[in-house]
Legacy VTK file of the C-alpha trace (Angstrom):
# vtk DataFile Version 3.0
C-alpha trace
ASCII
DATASET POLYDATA
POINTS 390 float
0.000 0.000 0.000
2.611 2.866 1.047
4.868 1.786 -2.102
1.519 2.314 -4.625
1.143 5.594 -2.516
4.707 6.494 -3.199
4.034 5.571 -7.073
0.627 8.101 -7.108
2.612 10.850 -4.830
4.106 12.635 -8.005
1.697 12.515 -10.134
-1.345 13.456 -8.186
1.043 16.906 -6.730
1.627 17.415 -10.755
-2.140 17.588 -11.309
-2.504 19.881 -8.781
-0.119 22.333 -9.965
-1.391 21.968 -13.192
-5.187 22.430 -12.287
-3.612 25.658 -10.035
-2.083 26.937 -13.366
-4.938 26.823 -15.584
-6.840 28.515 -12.908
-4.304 31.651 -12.706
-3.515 31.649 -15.958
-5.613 32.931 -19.076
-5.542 33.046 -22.830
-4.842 30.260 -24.801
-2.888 28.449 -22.310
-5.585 28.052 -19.949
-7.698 25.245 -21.794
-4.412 23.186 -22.644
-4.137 23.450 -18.650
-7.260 22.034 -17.399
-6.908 19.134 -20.183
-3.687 18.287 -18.777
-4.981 18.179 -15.030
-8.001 16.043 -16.241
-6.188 13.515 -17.837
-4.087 13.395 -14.795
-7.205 13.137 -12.727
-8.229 10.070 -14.850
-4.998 8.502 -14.841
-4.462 8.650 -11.016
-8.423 7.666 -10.906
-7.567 4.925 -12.683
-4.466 3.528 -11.185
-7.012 3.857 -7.550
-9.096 1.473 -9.517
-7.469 -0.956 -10.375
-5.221 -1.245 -7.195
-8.281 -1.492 -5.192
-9.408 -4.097 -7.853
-6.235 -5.973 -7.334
-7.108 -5.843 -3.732
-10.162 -7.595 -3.615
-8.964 -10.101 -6.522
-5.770 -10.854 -4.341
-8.633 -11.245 -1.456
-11.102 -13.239 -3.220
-8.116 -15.993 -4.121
-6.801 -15.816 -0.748
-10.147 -16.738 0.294
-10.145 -19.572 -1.869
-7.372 -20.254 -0.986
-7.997 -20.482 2.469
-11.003 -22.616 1.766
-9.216 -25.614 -0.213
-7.114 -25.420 2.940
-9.397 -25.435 5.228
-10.985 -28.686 2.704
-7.668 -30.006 2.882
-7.525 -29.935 6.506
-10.677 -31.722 7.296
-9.878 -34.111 4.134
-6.799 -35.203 6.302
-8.363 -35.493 10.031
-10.888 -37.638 8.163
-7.934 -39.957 6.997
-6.515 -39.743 9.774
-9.845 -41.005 11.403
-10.400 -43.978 9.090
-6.634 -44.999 8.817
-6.669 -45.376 12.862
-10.414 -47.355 12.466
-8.621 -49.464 10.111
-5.399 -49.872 11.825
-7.947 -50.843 14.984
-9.698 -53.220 12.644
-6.180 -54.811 11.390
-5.353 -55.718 15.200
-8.380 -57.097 15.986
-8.185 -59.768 12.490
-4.845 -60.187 13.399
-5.833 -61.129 16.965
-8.769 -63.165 15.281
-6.739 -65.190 12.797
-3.959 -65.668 15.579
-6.911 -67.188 18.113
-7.974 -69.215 14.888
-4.892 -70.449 13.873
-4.116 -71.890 17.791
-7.816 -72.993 17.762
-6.965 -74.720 14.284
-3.719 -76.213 15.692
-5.284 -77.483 19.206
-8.370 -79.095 17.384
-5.648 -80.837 14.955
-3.570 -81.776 17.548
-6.654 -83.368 19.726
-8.095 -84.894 16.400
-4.399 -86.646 16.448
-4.768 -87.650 19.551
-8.405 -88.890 18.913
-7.514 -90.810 15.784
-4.046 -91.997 17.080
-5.844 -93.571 20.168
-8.876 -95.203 18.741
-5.866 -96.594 16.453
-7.629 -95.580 13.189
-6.158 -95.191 9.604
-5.842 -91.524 8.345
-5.722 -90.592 4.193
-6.095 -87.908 2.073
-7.102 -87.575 -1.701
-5.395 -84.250 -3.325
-7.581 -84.473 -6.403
-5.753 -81.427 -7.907
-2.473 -83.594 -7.917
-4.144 -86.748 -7.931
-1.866 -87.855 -5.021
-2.927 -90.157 -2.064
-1.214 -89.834 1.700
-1.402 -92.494 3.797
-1.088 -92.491 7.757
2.102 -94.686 8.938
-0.989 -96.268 10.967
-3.542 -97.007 8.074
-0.610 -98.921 6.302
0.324 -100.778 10.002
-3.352 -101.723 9.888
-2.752 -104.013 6.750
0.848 -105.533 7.957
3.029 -102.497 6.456
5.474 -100.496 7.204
5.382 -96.806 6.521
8.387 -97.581 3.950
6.529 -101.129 2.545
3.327 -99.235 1.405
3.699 -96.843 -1.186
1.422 -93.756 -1.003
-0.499 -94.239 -4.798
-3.866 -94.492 -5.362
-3.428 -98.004 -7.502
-1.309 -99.438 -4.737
-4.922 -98.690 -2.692
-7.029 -100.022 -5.128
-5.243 -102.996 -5.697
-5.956 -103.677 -1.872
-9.385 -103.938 -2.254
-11.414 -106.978 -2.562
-12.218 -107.216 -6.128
-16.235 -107.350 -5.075
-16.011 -103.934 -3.172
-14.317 -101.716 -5.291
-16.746 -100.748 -7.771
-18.680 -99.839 -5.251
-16.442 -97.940 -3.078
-15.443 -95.778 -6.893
-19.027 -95.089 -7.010
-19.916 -93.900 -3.952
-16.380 -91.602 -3.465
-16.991 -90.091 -6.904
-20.967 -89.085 -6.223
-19.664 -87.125 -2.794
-16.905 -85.693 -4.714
-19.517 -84.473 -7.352
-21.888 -82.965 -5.017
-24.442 -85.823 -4.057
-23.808 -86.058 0.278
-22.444 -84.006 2.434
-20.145 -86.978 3.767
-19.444 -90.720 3.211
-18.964 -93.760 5.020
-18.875 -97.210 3.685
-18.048 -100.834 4.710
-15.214 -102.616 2.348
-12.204 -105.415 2.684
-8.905 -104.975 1.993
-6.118 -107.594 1.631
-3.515 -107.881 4.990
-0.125 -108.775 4.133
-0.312 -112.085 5.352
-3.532 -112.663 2.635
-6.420 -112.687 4.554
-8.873 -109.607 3.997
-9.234 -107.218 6.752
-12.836 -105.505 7.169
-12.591 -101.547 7.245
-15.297 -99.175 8.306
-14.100 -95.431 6.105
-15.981 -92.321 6.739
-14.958 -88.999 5.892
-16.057 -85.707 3.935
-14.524 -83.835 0.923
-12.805 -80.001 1.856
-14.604 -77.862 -1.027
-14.179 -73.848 -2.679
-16.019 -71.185 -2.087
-17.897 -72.633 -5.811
-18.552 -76.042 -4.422
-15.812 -78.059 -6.173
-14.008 -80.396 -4.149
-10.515 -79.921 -3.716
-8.935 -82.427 -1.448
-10.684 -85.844 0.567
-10.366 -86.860 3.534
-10.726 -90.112 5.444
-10.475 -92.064 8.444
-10.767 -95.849 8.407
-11.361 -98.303 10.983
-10.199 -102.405 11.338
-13.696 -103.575 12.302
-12.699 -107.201 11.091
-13.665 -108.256 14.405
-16.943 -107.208 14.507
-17.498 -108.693 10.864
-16.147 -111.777 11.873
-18.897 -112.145 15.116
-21.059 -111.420 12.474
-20.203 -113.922 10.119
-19.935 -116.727 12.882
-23.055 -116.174 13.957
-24.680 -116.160 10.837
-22.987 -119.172 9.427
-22.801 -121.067 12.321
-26.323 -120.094 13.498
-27.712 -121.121 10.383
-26.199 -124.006 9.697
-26.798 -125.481 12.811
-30.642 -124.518 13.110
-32.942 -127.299 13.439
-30.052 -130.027 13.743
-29.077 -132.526 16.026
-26.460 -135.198 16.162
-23.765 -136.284 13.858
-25.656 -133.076 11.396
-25.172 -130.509 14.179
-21.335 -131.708 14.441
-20.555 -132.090 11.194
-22.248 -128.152 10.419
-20.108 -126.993 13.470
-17.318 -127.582 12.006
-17.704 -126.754 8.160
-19.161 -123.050 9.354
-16.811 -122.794 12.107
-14.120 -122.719 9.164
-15.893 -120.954 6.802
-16.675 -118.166 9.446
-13.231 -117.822 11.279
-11.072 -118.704 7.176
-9.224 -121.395 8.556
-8.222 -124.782 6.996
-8.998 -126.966 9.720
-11.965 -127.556 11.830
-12.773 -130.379 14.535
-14.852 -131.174 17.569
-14.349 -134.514 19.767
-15.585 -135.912 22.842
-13.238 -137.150 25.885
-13.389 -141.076 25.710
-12.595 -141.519 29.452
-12.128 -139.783 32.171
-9.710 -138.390 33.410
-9.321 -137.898 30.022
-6.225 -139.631 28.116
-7.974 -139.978 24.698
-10.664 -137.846 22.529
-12.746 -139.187 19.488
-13.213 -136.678 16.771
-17.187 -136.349 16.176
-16.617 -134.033 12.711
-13.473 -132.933 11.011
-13.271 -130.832 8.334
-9.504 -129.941 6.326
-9.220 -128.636 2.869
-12.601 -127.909 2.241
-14.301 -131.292 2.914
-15.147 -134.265 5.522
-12.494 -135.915 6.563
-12.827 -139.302 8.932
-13.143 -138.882 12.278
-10.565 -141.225 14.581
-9.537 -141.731 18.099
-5.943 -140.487 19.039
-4.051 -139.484 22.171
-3.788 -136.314 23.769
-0.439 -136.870 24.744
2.055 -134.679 22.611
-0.885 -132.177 21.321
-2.268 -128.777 22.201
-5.528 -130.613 22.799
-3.962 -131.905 25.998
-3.603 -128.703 27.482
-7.448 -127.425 26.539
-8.775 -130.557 28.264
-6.838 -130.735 30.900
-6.268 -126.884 31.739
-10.337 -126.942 31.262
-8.969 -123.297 29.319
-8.860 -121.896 25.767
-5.408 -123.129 24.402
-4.527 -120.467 21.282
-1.226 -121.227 19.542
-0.930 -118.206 17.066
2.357 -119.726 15.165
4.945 -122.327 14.973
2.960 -124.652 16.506
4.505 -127.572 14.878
7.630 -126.935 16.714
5.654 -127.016 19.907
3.506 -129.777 18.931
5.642 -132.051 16.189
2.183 -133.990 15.740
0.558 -130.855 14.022
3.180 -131.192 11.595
1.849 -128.763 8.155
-0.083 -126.793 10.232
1.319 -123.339 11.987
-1.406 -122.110 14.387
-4.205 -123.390 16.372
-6.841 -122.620 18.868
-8.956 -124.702 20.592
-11.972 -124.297 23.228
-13.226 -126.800 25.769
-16.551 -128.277 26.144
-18.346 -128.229 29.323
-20.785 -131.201 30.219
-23.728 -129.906 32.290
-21.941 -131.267 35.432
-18.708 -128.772 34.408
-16.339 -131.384 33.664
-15.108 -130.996 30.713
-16.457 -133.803 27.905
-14.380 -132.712 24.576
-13.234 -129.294 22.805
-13.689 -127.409 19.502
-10.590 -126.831 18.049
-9.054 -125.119 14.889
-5.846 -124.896 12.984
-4.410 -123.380 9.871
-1.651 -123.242 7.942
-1.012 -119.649 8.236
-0.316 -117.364 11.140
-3.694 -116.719 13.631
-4.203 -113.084 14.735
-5.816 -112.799 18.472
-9.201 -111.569 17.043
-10.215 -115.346 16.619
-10.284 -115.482 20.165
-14.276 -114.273 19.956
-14.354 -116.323 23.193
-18.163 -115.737 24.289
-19.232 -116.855 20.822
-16.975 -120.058 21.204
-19.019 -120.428 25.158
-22.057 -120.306 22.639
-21.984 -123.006 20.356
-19.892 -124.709 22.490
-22.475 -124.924 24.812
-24.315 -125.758 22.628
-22.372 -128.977 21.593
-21.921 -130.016 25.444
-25.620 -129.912 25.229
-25.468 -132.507 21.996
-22.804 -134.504 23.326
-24.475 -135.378 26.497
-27.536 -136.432 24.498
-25.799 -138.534 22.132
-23.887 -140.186 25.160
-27.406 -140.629 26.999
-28.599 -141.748 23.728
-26.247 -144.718 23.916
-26.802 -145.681 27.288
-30.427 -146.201 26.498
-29.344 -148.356 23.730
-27.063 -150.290 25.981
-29.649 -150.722 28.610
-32.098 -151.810 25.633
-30.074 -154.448 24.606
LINES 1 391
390 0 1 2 3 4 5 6 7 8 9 10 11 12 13 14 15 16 17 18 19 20 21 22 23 24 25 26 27 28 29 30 31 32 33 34 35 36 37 38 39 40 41 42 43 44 45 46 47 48 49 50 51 52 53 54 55 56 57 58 59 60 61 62 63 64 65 66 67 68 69 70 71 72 73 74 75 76 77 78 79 80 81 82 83 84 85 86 87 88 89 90 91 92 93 94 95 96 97 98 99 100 101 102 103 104 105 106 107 108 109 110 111 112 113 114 115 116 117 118 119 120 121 122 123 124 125 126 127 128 129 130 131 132 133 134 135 136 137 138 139 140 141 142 143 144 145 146 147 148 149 150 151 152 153 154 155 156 157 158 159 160 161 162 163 164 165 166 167 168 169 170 171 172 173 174 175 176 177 178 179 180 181 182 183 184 185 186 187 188 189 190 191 192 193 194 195 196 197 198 199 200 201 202 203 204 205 206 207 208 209 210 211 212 213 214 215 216 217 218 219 220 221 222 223 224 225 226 227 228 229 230 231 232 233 234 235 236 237 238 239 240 241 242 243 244 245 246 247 248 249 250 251 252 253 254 255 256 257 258 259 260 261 262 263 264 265 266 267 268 269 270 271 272 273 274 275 276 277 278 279 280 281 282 283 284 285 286 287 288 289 290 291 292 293 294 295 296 297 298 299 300 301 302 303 304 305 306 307 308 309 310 311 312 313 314 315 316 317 318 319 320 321 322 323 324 325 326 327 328 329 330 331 332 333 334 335 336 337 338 339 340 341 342 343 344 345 346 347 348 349 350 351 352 353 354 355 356 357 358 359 360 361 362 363 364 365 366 367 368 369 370 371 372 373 374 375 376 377 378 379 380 381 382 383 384 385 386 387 388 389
């Protein structure tokens, strides 16, 4: 302001002198005079102008100015605002996934401990890869070692029992298209030793957001046990329904085989007491009747049922123990119980492969064992009638 003053000073005092000389002065001079001061005047009029003009330009911008501060201002507290909200909300996810991810890792480690303690077989199907894992366990479960049992899917398949495996295809690719939420099915697979071992599989596909399966997972069980109750009683059971006599003997022993696989099936009666002799009432071997004989207990595991009044089991080498069950290489047998509880024969079974302790279904063998005490003292009352007779 005092520099555009300082600018104006000089010529505003030269309008004044000039308006002062046009008013003294007279003639011709005088007009050329007051033209002089007026432009002067309108000059300096206009300078005033347009510096005040500047002025409230300069003001008006300032003010805008100011403004898109101002904007800027509460544009950045704002920011500030939601950067801290999100920053908040990053700690708490963070706290979430961490709480999630130890939640995760305690509910695998007790699913370990569940599956490692009810001794079931884990294995996963990555169906992007196509690639099969197998649980050290699921392979111990079929005589292998985690080394013995390679982890591919045709290894697996080649396991199962030829009459279960289009069935077990079937029902794993439905749940993998869509069809359950889960699966669970009953199938045999073969042991290392030959036999087939029952196995009870459950388990659920992991899916994508879309629904397509990406990886299956399942957890199977030995329940060869339980299948082989079953199978004893319903062979056994049957066969021996309605029968009596040399028949309920002879279809002991033939579903007794069938039911527990063995090669070998007998049942005798003692032929004095105490007893140092049994006769064989039905024997079955290699898938027929053989002829039943007398023979001495003396050098056999038979001994030892009959006169321990116990289960005798003999799970291999029992030809080194016994050198009269030469070709065979385990055996089990049961006593009989007369009604008096002396013991009056035993059932008794042998193969030529190695026995596993889950033929030992002991309660069953009290069952039909019973039952043939039952037969064996009517067939021996039978005969003392016909003595007496005669």
């Amino acid at each position: 302001m005092e520099s555009m003053l300082r600018l104006l000073a000089w010529p505003t005092l030269a309008g004044i002198a000039l308006i002062a000389l046009a008013a003294a002065s007279g003639g011709e001079a005088r007009p050329l005079a007051w033209t002089a001061a007026a432009v002067l005047v309108v000059l300096l009029c206009t300078a005033l102008a347009a510096h005040f003009g500047s002025r409230r330009s300069r003001a008006r911008v300032l003010g805008e100015h100011n403004a898109r501060i101002d904007a800027l201002v509460e544009e950045n507290r704002r920011l500030r605002e939601e950067t801290q909200t999100l920053a908040s909300e990053l700690k708490s996810a963070r706290e979430q996934e961490r709480d999630a991810r130890s939640s995760l890792r305690q509910s695998e480690e007790r699913f370990l401990v569940a599956v490692r303690g009810a001794n079931d077989g884990l294995w996963e199907w990555d169906l992007s890869t196509d690639t099969l894992r197998l649980s050290p366990r699921w392979k111990a479960m079929l005589g292998y070692t985690a080394e013995d049992f390679p982890d591919r899917l045709d290894a697996l398949r080649d396991q199962l029992h030829p009459e279960d495996l289009g069935m077990v295809q079937k029902l794993l690719r439905d749940h993998i298209e869509g069809a359950s939420n889960h699966f669970e099915y009953q199938a045999r697979f073969r042991h290392r030793d030959g036999r087939y071992r029952w196995f009870f599989s459950r388990g659920a596909a992991l899916r994508k957001a879309n629904g397509k399966a990406y990886r299956v997972v399942g957890i199977d069980t030995d329940i060869t046990r339980i299948k082989r109750v079953e199978a004893i009683v319903e062979h056994i059971a049957a066969g021996t329904a309605d029968t009596h006599g040399d028949e309920f003997f002879r279809s002991l022993v033939r579903h007794f085989a069938g039911a527990m696989e063995v090669a070998c099936a007998l049942v005798t009666e003692c032929v004095d007491q105490p007893a140092t002799r049994v006769r064989m009432l039905a024997f079955w071997r290699a898938q027929e009747f053989q002829s039943n004989k007398e023979y001495e207990l003396t050098g056999t595991p038979c001994e030892k049922v009959i006169h321990g009044a116990s289960t005798c089991f003999v799970p291999t080498r029992v030809a080194d123990l016994y050198p009269k069950e030469a070709g065979f290489e385990s055996y089990v047998g049961v006593p009989i119980f007369g009604s008096d509880q002396r013991v009056i024969g035993h059932l008794a079974l042998l193969d030529t492969r190695m026995m596993n302790e889950e033929i030992l279904v002991e309660p069953l063998f009290r069952i039909f064992c019973a039952r043939a005490g039952a037969e064996i003292e009517r067939r021996q009352a039978l005969e003392r009638l016909r003595d007496l007779a005669a």
